[in-house]
N, CA, C and O atoms as CSV, one atom per row, in Angstrom:
chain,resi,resn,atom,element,x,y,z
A,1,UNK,N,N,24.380,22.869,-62.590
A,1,UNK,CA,C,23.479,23.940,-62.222
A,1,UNK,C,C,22.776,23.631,-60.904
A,1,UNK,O,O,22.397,24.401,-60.022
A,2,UNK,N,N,22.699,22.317,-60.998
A,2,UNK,CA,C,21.716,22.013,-59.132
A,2,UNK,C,C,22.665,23.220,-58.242
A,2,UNK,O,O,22.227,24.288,-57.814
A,3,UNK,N,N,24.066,22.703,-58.115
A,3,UNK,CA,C,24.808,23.557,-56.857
A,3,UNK,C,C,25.172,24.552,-56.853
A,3,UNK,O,O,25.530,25.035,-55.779
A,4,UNK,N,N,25.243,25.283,-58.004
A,4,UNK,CA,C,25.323,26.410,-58.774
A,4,UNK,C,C,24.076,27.410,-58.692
A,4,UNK,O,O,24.085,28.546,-58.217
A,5,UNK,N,N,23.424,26.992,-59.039
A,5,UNK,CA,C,22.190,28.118,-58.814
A,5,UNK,C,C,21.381,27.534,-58.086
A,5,UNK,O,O,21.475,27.938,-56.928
A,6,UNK,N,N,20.036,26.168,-58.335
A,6,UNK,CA,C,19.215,25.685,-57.266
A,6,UNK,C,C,19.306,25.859,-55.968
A,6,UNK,O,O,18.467,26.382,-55.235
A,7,UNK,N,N,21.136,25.072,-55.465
A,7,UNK,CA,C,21.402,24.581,-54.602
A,7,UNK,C,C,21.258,26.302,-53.911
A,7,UNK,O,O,20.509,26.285,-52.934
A,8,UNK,N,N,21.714,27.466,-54.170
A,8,UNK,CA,C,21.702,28.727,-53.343
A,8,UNK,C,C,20.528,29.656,-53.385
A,8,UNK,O,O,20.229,30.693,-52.794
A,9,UNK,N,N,19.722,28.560,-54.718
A,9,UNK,CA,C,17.998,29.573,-54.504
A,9,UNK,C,C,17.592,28.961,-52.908
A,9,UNK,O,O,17.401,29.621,-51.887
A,10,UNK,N,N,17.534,27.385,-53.105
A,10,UNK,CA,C,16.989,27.157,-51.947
A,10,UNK,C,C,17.092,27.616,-50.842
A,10,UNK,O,O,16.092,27.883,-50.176
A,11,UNK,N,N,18.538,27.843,-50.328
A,11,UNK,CA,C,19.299,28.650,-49.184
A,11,UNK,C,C,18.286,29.812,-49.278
A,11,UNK,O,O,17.366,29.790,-48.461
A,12,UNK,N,N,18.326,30.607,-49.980
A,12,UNK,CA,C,17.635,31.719,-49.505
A,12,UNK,C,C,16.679,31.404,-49.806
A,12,UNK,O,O,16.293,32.543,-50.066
A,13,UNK,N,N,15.868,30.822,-50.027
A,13,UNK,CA,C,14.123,30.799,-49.969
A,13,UNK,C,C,13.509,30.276,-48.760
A,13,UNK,O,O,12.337,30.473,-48.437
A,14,UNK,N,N,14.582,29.429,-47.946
A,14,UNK,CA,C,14.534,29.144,-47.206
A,14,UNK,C,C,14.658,29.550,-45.568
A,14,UNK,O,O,14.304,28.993,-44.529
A,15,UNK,N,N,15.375,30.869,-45.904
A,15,UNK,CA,C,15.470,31.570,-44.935
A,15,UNK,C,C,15.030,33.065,-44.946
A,15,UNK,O,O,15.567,34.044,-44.427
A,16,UNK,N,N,13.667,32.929,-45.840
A,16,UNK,CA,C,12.759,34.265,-45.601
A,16,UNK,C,C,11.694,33.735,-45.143
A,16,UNK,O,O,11.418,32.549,-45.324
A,17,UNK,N,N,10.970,34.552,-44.496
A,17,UNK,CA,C,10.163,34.664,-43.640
A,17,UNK,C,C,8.292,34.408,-44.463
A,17,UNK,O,O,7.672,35.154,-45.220
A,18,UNK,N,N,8.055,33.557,-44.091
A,18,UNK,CA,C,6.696,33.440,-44.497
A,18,UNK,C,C,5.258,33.432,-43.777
A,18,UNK,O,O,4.757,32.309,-43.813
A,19,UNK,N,N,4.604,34.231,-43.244
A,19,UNK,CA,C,3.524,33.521,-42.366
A,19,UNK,C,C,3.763,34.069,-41.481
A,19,UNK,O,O,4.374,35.138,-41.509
A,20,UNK,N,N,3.264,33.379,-40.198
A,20,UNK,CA,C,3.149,33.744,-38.982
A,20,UNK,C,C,4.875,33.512,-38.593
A,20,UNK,O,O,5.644,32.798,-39.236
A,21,UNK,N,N,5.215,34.320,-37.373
A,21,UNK,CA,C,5.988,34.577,-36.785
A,21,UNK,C,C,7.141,33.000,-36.453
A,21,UNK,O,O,6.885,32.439,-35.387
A,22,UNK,N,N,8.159,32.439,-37.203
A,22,UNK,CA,C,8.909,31.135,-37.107
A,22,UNK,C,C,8.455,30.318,-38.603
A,22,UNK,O,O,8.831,29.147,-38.632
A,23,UNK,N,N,7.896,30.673,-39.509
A,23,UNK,CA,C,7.414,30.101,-40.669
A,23,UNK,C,C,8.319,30.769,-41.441
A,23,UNK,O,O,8.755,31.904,-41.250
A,24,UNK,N,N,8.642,29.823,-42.537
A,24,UNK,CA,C,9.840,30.344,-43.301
A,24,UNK,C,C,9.444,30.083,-44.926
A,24,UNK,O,O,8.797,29.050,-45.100
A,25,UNK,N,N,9.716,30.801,-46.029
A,25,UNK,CA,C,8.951,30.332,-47.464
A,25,UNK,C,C,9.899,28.756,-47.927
A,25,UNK,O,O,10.854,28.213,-47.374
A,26,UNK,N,N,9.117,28.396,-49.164
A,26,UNK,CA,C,9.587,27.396,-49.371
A,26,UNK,C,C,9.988,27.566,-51.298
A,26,UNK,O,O,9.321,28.380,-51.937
A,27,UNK,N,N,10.886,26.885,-51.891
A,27,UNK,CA,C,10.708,26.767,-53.476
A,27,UNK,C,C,9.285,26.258,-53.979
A,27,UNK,O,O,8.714,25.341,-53.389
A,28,UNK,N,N,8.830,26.780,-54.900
A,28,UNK,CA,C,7.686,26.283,-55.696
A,28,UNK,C,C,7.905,25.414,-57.165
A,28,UNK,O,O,8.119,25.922,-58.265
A,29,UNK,N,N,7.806,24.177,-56.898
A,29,UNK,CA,C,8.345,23.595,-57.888
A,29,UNK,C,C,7.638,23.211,-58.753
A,29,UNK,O,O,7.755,22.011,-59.002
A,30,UNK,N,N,6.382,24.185,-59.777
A,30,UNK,CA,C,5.442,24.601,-60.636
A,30,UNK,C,C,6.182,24.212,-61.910
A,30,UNK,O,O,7.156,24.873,-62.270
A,31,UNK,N,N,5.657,22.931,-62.754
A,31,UNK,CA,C,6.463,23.304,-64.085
A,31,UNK,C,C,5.158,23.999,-65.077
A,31,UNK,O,O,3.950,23.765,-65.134
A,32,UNK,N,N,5.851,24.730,-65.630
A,32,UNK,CA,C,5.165,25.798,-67.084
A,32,UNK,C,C,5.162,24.593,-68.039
A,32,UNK,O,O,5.862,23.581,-68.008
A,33,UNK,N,N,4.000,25.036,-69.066
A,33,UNK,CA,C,3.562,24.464,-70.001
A,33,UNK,C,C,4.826,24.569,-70.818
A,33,UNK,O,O,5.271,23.548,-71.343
A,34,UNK,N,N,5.312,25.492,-70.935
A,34,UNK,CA,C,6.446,25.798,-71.803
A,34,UNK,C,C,7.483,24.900,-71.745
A,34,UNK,O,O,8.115,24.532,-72.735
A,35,UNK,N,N,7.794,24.321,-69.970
A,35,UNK,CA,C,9.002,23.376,-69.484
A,35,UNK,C,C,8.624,22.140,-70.411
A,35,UNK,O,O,9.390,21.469,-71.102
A,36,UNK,N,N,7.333,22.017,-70.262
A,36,UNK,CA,C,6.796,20.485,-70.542
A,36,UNK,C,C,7.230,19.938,-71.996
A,36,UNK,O,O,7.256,18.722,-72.184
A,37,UNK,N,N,7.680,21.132,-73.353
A,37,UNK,CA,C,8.176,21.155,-74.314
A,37,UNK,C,C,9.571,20.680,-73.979
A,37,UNK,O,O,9.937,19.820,-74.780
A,38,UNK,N,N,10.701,21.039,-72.808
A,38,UNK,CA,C,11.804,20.939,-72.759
A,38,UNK,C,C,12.105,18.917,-73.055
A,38,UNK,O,O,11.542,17.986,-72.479
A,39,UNK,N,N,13.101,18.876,-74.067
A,39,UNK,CA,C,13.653,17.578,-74.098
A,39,UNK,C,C,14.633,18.071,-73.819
A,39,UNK,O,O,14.791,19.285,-73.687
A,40,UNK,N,N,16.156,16.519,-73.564
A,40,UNK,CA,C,17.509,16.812,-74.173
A,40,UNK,C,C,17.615,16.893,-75.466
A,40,UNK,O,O,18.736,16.561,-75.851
A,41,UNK,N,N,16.752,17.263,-76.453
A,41,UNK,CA,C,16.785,16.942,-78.286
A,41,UNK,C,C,16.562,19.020,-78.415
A,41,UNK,O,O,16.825,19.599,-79.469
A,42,UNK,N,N,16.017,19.853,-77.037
A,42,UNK,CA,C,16.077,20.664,-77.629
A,42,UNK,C,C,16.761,21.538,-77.983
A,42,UNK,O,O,17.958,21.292,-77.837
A,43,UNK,N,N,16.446,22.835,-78.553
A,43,UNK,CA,C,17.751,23.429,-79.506
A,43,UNK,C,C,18.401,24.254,-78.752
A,43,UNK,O,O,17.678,25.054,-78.157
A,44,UNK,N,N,20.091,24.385,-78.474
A,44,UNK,CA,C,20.670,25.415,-77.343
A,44,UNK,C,C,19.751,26.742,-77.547
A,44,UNK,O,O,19.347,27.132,-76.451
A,45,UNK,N,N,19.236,27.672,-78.788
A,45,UNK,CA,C,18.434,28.477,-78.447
A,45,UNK,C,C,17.567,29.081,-77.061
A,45,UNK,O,O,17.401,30.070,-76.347
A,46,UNK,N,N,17.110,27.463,-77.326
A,46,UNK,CA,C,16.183,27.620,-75.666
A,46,UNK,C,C,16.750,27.427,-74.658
A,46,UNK,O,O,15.987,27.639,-73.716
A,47,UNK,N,N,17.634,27.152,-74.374
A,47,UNK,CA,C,18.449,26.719,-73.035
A,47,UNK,C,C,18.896,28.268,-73.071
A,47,UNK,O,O,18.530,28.924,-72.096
A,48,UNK,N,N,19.630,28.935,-74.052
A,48,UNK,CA,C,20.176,29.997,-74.020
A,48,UNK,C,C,19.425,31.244,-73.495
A,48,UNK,O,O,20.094,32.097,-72.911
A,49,UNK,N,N,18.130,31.422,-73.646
A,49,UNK,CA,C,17.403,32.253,-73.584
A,49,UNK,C,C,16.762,32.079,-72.506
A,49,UNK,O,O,16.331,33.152,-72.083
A,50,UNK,N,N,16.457,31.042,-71.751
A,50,UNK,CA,C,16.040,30.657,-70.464
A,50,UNK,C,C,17.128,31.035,-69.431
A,50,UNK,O,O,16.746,31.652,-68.437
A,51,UNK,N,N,18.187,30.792,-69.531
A,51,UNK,CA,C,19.506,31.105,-68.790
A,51,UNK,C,C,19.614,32.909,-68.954
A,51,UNK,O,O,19.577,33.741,-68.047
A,52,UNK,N,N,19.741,33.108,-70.293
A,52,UNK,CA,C,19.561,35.097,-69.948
A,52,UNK,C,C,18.700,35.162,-69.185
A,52,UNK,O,O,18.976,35.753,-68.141
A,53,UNK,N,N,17.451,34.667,-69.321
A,53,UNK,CA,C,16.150,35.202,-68.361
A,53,UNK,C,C,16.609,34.872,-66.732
A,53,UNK,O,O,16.588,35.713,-65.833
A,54,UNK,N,N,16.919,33.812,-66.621
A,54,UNK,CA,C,17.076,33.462,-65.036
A,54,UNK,C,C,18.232,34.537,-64.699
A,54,UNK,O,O,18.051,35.379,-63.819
A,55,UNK,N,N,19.211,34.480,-65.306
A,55,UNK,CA,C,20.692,35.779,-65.066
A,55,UNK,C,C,20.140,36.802,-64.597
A,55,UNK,O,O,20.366,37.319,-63.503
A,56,UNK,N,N,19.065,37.283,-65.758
A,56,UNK,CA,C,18.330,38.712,-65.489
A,56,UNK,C,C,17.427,38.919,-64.225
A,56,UNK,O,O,17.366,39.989,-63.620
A,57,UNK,N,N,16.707,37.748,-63.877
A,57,UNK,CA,C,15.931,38.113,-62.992
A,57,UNK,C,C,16.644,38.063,-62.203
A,57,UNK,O,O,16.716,39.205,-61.748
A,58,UNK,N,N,17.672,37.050,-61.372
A,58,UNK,CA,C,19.273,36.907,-60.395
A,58,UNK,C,C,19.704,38.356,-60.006
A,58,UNK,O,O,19.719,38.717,-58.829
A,59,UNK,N,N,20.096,39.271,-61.169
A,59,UNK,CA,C,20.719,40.406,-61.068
A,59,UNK,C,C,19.971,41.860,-60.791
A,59,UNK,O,O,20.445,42.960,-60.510
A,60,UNK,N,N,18.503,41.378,-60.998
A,60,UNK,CA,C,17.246,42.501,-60.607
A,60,UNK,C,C,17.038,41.850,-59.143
A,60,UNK,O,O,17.278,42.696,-58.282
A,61,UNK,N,N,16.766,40.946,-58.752
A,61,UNK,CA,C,16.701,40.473,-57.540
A,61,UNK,C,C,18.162,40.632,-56.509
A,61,UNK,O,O,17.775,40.628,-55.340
A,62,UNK,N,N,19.302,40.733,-56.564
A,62,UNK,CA,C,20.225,41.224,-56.258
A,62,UNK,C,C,20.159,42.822,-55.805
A,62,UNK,O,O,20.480,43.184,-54.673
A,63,UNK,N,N,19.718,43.685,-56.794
A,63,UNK,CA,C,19.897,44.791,-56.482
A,63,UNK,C,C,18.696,45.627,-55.743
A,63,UNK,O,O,18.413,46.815,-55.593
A,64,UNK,N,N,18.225,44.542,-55.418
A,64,UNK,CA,C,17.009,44.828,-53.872
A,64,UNK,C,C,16.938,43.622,-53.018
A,64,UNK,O,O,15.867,43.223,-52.563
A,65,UNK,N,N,18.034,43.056,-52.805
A,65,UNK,CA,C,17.743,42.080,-51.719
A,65,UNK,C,C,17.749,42.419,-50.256
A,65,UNK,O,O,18.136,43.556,-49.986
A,66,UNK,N,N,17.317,41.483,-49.063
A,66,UNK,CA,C,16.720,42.365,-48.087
A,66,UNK,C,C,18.318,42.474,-47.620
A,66,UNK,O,O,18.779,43.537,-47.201
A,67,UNK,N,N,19.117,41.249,-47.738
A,67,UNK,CA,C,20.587,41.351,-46.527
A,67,UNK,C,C,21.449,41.207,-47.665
A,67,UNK,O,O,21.165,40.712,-48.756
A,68,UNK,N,N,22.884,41.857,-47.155
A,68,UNK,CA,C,24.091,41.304,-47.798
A,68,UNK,C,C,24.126,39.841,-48.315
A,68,UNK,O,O,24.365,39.461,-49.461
A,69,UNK,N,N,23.885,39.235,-47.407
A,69,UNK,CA,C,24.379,37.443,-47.904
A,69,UNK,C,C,23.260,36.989,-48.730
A,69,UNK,O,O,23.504,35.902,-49.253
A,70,UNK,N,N,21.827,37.591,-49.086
A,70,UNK,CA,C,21.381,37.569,-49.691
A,70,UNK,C,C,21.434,37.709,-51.095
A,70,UNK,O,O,20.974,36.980,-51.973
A,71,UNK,N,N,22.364,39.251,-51.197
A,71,UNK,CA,C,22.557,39.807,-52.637
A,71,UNK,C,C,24.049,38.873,-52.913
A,71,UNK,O,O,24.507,38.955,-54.052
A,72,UNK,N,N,24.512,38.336,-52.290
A,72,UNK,CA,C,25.898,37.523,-52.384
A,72,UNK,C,C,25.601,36.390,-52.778
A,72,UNK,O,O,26.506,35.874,-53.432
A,73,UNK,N,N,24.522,35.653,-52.629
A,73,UNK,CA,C,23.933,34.604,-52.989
A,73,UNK,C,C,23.551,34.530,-54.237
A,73,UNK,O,O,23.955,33.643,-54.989
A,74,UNK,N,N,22.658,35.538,-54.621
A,74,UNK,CA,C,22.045,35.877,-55.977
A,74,UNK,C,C,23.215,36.449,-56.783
A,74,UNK,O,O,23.438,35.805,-57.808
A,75,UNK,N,N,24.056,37.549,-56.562
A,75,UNK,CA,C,25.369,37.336,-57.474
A,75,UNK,C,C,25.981,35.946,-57.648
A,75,UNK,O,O,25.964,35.535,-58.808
A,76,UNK,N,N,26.489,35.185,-56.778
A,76,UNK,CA,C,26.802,34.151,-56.956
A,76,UNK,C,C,25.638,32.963,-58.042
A,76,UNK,O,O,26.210,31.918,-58.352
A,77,UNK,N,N,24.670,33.054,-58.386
A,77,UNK,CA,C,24.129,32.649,-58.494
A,77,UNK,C,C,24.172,33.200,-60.385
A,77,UNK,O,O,24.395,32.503,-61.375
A,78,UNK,N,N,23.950,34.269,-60.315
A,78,UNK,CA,C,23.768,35.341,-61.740
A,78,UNK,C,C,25.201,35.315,-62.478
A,78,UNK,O,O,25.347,35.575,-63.673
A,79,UNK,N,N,26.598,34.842,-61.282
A,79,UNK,CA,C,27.798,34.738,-62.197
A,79,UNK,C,C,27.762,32.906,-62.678
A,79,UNK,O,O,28.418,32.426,-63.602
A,80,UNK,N,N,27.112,32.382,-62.049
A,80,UNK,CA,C,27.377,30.756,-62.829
A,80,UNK,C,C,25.876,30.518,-63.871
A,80,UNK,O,O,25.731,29.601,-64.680
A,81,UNK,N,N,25.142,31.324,-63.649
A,81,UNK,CA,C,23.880,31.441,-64.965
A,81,UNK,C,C,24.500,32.217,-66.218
A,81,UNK,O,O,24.099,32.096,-67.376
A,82,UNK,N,N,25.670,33.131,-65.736
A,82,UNK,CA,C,25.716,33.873,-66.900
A,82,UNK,C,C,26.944,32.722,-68.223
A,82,UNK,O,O,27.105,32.746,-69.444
A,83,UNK,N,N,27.575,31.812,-66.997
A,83,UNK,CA,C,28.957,31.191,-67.523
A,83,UNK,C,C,28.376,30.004,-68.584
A,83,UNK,O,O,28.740,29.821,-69.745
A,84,UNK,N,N,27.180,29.128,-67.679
A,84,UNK,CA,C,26.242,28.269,-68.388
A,84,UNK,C,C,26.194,29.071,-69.616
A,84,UNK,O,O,27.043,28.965,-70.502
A,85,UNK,N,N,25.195,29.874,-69.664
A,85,UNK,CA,C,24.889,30.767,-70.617
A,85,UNK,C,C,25.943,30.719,-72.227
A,85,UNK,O,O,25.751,30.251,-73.349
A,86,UNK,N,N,26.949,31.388,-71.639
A,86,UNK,CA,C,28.197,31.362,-72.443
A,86,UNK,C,C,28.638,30.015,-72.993
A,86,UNK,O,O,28.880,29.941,-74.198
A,87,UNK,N,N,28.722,29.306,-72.479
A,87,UNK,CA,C,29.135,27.783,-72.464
A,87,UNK,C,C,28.116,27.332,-73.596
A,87,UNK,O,O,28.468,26.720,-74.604
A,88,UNK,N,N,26.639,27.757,-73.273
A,88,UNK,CA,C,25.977,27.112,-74.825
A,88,UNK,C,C,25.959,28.284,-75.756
A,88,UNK,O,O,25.618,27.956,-76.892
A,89,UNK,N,N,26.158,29.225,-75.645
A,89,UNK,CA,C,26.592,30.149,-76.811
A,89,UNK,C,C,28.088,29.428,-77.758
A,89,UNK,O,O,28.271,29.327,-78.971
A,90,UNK,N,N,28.707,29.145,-76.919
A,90,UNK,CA,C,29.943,28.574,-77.305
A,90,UNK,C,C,29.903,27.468,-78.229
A,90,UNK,O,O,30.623,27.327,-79.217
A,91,UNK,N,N,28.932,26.643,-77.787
A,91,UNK,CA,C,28.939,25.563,-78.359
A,91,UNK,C,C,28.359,25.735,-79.312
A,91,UNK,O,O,28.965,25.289,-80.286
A,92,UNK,N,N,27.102,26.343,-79.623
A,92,UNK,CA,C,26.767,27.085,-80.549
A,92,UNK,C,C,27.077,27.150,-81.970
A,92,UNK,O,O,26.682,26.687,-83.040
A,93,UNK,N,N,28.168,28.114,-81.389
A,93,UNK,CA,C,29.186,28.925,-82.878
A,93,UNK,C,C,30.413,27.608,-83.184
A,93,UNK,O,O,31.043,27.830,-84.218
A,94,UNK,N,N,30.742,26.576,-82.602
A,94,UNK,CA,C,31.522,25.672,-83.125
A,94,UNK,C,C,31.464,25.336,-84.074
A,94,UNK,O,O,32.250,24.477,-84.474
């Protein structure tokens, strides 16, 4: 998932515009109280449902992005969140 999704949030977070005129935004790397629960002991449930959520927001953010390579990014991004996704559904039902 780093190169898969991180690795192409950063790309574009990185190349919008923040501030004064040559300032560019940056990732906010805020963990939620909620993360702070995350082990490797926890249950695919939560991995599963965190991954719909990120997909979802990927694919709402897509369909207002400011440039093409933008919304190409975030598709790209919403098709390897959705595969993760699947992958622990999968494992799941084994």
């Amino acid at each position: 998932m780093m190169t898969t999704v991180v690795l192409p949030l950063g790309e574009i977070l990185t190349r919008l515009p923040a501030g004064p005129a040559g300032s560019y935004a940056g990732p906010n790397w805020d963990i939620s109280e909620e993360d702070y629960a995350l082990t490797p002991h926890s249950e695919p449930a939560f991995f599963i449902e965190r991954l719909n959520k990120m997909a979802t927001l990927a694919q709402e953010l897509k369909n207002s992005a400011p440039s093409k390579p933008v919304a190409e990014r975030l598709n790209y991004m919403w098709e390897n969140l959705t595969r993760v996704e699947l992958n622990f559904k999968q494992m799941t039902n084994s």
